[in-house]
N, CA, C and O of each residue as an XYZ file, in Angstrom:
292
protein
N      93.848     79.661     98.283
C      93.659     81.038     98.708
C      95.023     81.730     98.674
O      96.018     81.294     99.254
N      94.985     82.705     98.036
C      95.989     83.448     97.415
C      96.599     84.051     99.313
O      95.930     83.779    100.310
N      97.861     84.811     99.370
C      98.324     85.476    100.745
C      97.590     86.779    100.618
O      96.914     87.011    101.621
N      97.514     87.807     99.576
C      96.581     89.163     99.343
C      95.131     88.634    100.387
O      94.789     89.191    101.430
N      94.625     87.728     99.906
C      93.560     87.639    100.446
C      93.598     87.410    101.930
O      93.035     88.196    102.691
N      94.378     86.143    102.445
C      94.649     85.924    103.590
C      95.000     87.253    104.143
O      94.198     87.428    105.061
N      95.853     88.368    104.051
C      96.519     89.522    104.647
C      94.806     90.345    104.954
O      94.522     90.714    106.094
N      93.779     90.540    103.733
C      92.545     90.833    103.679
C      91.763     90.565    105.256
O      91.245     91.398    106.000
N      91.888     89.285    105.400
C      90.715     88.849    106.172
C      91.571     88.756    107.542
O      90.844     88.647    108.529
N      92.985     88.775    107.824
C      93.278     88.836    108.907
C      93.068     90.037    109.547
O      92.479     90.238    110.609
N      93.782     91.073    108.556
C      93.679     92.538    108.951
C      91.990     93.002    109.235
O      91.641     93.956    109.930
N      91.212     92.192    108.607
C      89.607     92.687    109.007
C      88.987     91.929    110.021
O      87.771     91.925    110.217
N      89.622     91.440    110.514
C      89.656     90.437    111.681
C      90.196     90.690    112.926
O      89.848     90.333    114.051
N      91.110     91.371    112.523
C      92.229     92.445    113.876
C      91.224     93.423    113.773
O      90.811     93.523    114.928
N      90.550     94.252    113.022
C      89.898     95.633    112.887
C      88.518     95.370    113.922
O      87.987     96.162    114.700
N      88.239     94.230    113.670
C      86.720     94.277    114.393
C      87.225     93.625    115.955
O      86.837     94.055    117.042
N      88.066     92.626    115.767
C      88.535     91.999    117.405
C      88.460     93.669    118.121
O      87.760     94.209    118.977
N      89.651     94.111    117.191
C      89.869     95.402    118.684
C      88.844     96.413    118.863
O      89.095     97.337    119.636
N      87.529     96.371    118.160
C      86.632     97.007    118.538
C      85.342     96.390    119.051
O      84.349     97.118    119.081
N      85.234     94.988    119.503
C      84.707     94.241    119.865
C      85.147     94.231    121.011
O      84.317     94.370    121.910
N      86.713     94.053    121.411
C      87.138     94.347    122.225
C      87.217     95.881    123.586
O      87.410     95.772    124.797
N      87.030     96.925    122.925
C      87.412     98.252    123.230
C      85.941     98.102    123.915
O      85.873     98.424    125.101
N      84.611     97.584    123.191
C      83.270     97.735    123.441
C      83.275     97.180    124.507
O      83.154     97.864    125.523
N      83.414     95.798    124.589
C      83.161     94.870    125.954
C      84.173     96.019    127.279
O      83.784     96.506    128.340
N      85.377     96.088    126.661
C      85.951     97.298    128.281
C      85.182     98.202    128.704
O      85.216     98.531    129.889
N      84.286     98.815    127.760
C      83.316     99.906    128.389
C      84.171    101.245    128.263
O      84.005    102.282    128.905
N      85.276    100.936    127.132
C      86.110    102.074    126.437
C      85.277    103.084    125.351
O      85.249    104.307    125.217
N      84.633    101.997    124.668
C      84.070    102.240    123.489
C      82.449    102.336    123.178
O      81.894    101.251    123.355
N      81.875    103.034    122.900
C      80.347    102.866    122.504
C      80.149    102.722    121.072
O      80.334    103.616    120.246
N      79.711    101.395    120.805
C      79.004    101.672    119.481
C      77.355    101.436    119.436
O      76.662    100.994    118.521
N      76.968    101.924    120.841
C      74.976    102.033    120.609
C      75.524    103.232    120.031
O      75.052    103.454    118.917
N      76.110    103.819    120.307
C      75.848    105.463    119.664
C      76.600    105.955    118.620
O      77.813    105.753    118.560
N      75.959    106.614    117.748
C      76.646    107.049    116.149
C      77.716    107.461    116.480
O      77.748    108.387    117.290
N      78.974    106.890    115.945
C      79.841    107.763    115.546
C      81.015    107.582    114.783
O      80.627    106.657    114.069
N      82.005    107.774    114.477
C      83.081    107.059    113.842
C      83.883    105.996    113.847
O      84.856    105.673    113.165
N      83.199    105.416    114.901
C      83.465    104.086    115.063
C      83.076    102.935    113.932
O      83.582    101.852    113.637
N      82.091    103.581    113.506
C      81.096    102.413    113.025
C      81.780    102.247    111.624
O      81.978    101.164    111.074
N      82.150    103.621    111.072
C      83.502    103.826    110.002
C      84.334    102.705    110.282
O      84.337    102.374    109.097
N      84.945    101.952    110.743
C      86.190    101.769    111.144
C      85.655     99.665    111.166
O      86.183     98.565    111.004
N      84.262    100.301    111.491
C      83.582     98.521    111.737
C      83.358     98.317    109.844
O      83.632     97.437    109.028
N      82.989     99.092    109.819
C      82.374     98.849    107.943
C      83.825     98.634    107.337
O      83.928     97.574    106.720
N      85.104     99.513    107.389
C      86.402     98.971    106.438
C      86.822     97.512    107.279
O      87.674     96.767    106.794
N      86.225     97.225    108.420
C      87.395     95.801    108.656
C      85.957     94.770    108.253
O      86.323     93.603    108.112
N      84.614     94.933    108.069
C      84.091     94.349    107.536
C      83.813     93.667    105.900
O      83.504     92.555    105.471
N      84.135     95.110    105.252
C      84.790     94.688    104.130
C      86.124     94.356    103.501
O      86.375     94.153    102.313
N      86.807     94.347    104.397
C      88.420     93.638    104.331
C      87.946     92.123    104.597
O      88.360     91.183    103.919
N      86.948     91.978    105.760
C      86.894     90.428    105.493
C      85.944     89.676    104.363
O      85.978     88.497    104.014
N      85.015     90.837    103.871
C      84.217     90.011    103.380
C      85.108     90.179    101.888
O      84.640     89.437    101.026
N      85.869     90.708    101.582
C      86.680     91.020    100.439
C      87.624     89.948    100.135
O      87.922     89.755     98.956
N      88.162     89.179    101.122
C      89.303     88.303    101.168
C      88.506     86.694    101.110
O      89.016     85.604    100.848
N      87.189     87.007    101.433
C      86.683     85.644    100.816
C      86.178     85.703     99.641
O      86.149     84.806     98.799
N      85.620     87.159     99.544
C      84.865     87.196     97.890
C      85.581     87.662     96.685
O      85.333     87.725     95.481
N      86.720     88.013     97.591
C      87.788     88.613     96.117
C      87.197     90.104     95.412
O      87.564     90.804     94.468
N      86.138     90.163     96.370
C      85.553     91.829     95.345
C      85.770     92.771     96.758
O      85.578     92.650     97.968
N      86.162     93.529     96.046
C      86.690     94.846     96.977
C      86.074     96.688     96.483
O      86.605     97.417     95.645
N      85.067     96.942     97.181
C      84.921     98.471     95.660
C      86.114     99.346     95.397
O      86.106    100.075     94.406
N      87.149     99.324     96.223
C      88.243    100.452     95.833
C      88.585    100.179     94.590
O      88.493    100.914     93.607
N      89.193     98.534     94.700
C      89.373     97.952     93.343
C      88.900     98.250     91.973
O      89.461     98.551     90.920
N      87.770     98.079     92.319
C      86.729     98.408     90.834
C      86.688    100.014     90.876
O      86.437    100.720     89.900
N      86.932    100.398     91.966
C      86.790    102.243     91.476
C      88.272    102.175     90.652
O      88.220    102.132     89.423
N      89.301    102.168     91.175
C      90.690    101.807     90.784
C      90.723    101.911     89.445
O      91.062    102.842     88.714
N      90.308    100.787     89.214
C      90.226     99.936     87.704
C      89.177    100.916     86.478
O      89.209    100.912     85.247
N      88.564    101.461     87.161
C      87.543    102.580     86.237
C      88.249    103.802     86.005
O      88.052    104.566     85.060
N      89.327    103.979     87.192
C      90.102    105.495     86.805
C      91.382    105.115     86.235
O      92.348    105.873     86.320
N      91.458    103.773     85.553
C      92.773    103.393     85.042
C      94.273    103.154     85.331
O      95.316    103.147     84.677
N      93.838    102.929     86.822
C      94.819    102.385     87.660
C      95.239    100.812     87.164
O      94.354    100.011     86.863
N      96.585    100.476     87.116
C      96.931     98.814     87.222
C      97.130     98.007     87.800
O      98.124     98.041     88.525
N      96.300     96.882     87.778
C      96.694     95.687     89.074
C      98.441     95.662     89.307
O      99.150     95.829     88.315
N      99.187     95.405     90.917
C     100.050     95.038     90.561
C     100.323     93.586     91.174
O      99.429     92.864     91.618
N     101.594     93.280     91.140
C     101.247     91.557     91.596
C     101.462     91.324     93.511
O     101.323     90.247     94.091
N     101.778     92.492     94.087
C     101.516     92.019     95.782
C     100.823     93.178     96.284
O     100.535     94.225     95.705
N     100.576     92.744     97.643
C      99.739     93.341     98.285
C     100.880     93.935     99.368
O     100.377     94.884     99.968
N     101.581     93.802     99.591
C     102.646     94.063    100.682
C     104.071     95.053    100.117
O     104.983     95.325    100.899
């Protein structure tokens, strides 16, 4: 497993802890719509991206002729 990926799934891993977190304090609501849920969907696909290696920005990226480069950092 490449570090890009690892950096992927940690950072989507920090994204949902602290809103998993914020919820249980009784800071945060996510029964109810709102931009939160934004914020659950990018750290969900940061993790599911860093195991599957597919990401859609990527492939949008790559369609408007953008170039891979070699780090993520």
């Amino acid at each position: 497993m490449s570090i890009e990926r690892i950096v992927r799934i940690v950072a989507g891993l920090m994204i949902l802890l602290s809103l998993f977190l914020a919820h249980n304090a009784g800071t945060v609501d996510l029964t109810a719509a709102s931009w939160l849920w934004f914020t659950a969907f990018i750290g969900v696909n940061l993790l599911q991206s860093g195991f599957t290696n597919l990401c859609p920005l990527v492939a949008i990226l790559k369609k408007l002729g953008f170039k891979e480069g070699g780090a993520c950092c």
